[in-house]
C-alpha positions as CSV (number, residue, x, y, z in Angstrom):
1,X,-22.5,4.3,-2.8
2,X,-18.8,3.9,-2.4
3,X,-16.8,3.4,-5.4
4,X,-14.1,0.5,-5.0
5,X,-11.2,0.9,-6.9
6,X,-7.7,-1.0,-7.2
7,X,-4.4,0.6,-7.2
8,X,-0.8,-0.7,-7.6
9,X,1.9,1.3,-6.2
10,X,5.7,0.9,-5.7
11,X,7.3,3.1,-3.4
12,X,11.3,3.9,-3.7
13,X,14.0,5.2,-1.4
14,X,14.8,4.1,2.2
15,X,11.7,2.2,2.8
16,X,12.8,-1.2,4.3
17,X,13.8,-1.9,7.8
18,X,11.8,0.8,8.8
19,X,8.3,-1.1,9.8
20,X,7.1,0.4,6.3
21,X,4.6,-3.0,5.3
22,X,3.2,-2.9,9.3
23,X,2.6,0.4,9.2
24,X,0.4,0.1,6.1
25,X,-1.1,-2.9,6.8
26,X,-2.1,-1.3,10.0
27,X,-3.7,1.5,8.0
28,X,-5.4,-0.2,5.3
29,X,-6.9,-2.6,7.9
30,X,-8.4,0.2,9.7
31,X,-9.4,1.8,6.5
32,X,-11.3,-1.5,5.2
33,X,-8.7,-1.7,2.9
34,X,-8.1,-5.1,1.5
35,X,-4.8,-6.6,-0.3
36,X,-0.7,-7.1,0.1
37,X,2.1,-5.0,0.7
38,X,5.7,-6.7,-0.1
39,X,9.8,-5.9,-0.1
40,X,11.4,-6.5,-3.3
41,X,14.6,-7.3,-3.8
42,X,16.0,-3.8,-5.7
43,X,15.0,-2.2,-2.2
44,X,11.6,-1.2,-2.9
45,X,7.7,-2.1,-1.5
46,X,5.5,-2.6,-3.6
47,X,1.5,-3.4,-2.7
48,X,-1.7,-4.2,-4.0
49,X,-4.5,-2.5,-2.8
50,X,-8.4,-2.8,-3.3
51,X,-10.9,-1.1,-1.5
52,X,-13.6,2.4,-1.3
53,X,-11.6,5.7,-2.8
54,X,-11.8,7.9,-0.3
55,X,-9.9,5.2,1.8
56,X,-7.6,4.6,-0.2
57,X,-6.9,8.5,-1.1
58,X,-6.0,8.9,2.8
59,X,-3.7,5.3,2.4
60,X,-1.9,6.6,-0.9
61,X,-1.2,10.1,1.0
62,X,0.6,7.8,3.7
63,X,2.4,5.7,1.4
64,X,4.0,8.6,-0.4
65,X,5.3,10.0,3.1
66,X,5.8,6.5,4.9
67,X,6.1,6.1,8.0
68,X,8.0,8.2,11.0
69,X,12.0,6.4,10.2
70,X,11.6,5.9,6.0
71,X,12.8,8.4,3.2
72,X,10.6,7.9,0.4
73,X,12.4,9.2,-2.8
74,X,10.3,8.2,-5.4
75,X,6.4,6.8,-5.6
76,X,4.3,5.4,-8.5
77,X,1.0,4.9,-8.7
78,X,-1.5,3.1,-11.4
79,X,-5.6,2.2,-11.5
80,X,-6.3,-1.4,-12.3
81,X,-9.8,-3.1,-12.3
82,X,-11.1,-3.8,-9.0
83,X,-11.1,-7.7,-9.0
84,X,-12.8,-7.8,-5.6
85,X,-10.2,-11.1,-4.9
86,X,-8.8,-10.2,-1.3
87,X,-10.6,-11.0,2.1
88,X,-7.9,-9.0,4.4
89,X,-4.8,-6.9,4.2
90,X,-1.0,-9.2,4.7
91,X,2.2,-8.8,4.4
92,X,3.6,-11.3,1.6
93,X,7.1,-13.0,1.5
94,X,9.4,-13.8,-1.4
């Protein structure tokens, strides 16, 4: 049986304006991945993901590249409890 899990991340450098939250929404809904991906207003994404963890291993390896245009400088990473609370993947707003 899969293990779910829940991971946090913020990811740091050029990552905005480059189609960074489509591009993993994209991903994590083709994984099965559920949860949000946001901008934040120092520059950085930052997204909340729940879902099996092999998925999510081949969505964290993504995230700390990013997609074809971003420059990721920086990327952090932390385990929380699966809550089981999302029903898709979206792209939140401020």
């Amino acid at each position: 049986m899969a293990k779910e899990i829940r991971i946090h991340m913020h990811v740091y450098g050029m990552v905005q304006g480059v189609f960074f939250r489509a591009n993993m929404r994209e991903r994590a809904r083709r994984l099965g991945l559920k949860g949000w991906v946001r901008n934040l207003s120092d520059g950085s994404v930052e997204a909340v993901i729940e879902g099996d963890e092999e998925k999510m291993e081949e969505l964290i390896r993504w995230a700390a590249r990013g997609p074809p245009l971003a420059r990721v400088e920086r990327f952090e990473m932390k385990r929380e409890e699966y809550e089981g609370e999302f029903k898709d993947f979206e792209i939140r707003y401020f």
